[in-house]
N, C-alpha and C positions, 0 to 999 in steps of 0.2 A: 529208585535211582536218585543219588540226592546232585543236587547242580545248584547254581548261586547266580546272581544276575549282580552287575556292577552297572551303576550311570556315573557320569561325571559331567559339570558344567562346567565351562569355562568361561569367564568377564573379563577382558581386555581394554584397557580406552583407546587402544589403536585399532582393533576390529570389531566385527559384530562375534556375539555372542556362539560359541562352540560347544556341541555336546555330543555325545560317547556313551556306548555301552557293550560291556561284554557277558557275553554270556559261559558258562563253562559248567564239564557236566566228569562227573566221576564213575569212569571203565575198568574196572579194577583197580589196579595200585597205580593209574596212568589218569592225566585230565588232559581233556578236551576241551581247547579254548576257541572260541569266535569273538572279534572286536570289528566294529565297526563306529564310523563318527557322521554326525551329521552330512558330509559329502557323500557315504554312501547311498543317501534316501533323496536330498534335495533335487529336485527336477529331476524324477524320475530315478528308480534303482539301477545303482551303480557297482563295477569293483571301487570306486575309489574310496580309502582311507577302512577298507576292509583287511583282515589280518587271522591269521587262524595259529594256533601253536599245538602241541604236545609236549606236556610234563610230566616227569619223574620225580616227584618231590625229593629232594636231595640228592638226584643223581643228574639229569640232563632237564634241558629246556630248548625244545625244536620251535621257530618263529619263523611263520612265512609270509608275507607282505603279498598278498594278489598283485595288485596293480604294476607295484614294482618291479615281481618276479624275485625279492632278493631272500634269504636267506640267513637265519639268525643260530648260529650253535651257541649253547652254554651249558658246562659239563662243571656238576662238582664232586670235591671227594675232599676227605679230613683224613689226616695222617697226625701221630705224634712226633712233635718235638720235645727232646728233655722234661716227656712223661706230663706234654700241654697241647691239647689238640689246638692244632694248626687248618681250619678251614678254605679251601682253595675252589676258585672257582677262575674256568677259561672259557671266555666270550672272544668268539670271531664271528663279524658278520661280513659276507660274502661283495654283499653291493660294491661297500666302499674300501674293502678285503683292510680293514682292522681287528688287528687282535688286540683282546685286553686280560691283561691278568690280575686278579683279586685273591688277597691272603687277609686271614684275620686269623691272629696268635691270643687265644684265649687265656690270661695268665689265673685269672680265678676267677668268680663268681661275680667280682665288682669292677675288674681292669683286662680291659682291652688293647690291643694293637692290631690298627688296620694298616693294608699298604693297597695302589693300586697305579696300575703301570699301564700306556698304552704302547704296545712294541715297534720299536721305531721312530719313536718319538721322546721328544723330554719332558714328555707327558707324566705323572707322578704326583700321588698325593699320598701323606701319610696323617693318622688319624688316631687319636688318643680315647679311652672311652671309658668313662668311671663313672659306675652306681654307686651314691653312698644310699645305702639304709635301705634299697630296693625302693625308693621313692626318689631320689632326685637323680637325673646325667648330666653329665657333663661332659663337651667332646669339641676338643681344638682338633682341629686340623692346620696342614701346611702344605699348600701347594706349591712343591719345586719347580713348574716352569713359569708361574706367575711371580713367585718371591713372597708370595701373601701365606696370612692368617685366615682362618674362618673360624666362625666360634657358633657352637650352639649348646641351650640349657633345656630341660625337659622336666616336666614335675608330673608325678601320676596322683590323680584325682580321685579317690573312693576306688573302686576297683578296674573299671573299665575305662574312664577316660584318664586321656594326657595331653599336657599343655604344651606346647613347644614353642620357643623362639631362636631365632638364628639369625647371624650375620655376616656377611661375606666384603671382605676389607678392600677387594679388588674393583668390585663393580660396585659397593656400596648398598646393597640389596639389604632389608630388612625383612625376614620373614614372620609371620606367628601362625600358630598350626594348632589345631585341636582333632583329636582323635577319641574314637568312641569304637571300641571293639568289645560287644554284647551277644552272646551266644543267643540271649531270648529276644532282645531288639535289634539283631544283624550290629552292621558295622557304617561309619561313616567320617570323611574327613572335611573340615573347611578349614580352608588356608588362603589370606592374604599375605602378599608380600609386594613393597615398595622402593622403589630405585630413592633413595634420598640425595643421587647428585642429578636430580631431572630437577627442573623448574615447576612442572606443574606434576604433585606429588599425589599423583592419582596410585592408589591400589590396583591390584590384580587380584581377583577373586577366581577362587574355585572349591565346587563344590562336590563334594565323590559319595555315592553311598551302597554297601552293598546287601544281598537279600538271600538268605539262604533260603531255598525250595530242596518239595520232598516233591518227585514226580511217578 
């Protein structure tokens, strides 16, 4: 049976340090997820910040929140437009009964368009997404209920890593991302990012790594 293990660190300068790990294992064409965070284990084991799911790679994602009780659906499916698949996915979670819908209109190989909508809301962002050369992205976005821009660039490094930077015009957030997805050294991500209208321009750190197991 093969399964994979995920950790994640989190560095804050407003809290103390947070960390996370999920475990998830492969039942036929279905995974089996368990996530838990530090609040589950601290003074003694708990439900809290426990979470369990079921996925269908490309078809659904079932998420259930213990503590909560609350409930996550997320259904996909790709249909053609004008002979370009159109990738659709709908998320409703139960708690706080939001629904969200996500489209991405593939027009070829190098150019994307996303859209994504929360129902009932003027909620809305639409998303541009161009590979030149299969080595660099590039991807504005526009969110309609703020009025803003976001922008991020992306560069793929040898074969397994990528670089990322991102900026967001609204809250002034600076990010940079590095990613490493390696079949024979697993996968891992560290990403700082910085509010540049704070005064004291402390980063946020985090650190993710994941571990493929044969059991």
């Amino acid at each position: 049976m093969k399964a994979s293990l995920k950790g994640r660190y989190e560095l804050e300068k407003s809290n103390s340090p947070a960390a996370a790990a999920t475990v998830a294992f492969n039942a036929g064409d279905v995974k089996l997820r368990a996530s838990l965070t530090d609040a589950t284990v601290v003074n003694g084991p708990s439900l809290n910040g426990l979470a369990l799911a079921v996925e269908k790679p490309g078809f659904f994602i079932l998420d259930y929140n213990v503590p909560k009780k609350d409930f996550r659906f997320q259904f996909m499916n790709s249909v053609r437009v004008l002979e370009k698949p159109l990738n659709l996915t709908y998320i409703h979670s139960r708690g706080d009964n939001r629904t969200i819908l996500d489209g991405t209109l593939v027009l070829d190989s190098a150019n994307k368009l996303s859209a994504n909508h929360t129902l009932g809301s003027s909620n809305c962002k639409l998303k541009y997404t161009y590979v030149h050369g299969g080595v660099n992205t590039f991807e504005p976005s526009y969110d309609l209920a703020k009025n803003s821009w976001d922008f991020a660039v992306s560069r793929r490094v040898y074969d397994d890593d990528v670089l990322r930077a991102s900026y967001q015009t609204s809250s002034k957030v600076l990010g940079l991302e590095w990613v490493r997805n390696s079949k024979q050294q697993g996968a891992f991500k560290i990403s700082a990012s910085v509010n540049l209208a704070e005064e004291n321009k402390v980063p946020k750190l985090i650190a993710e790594s994941t571990w493929n197991l044969e059991i």
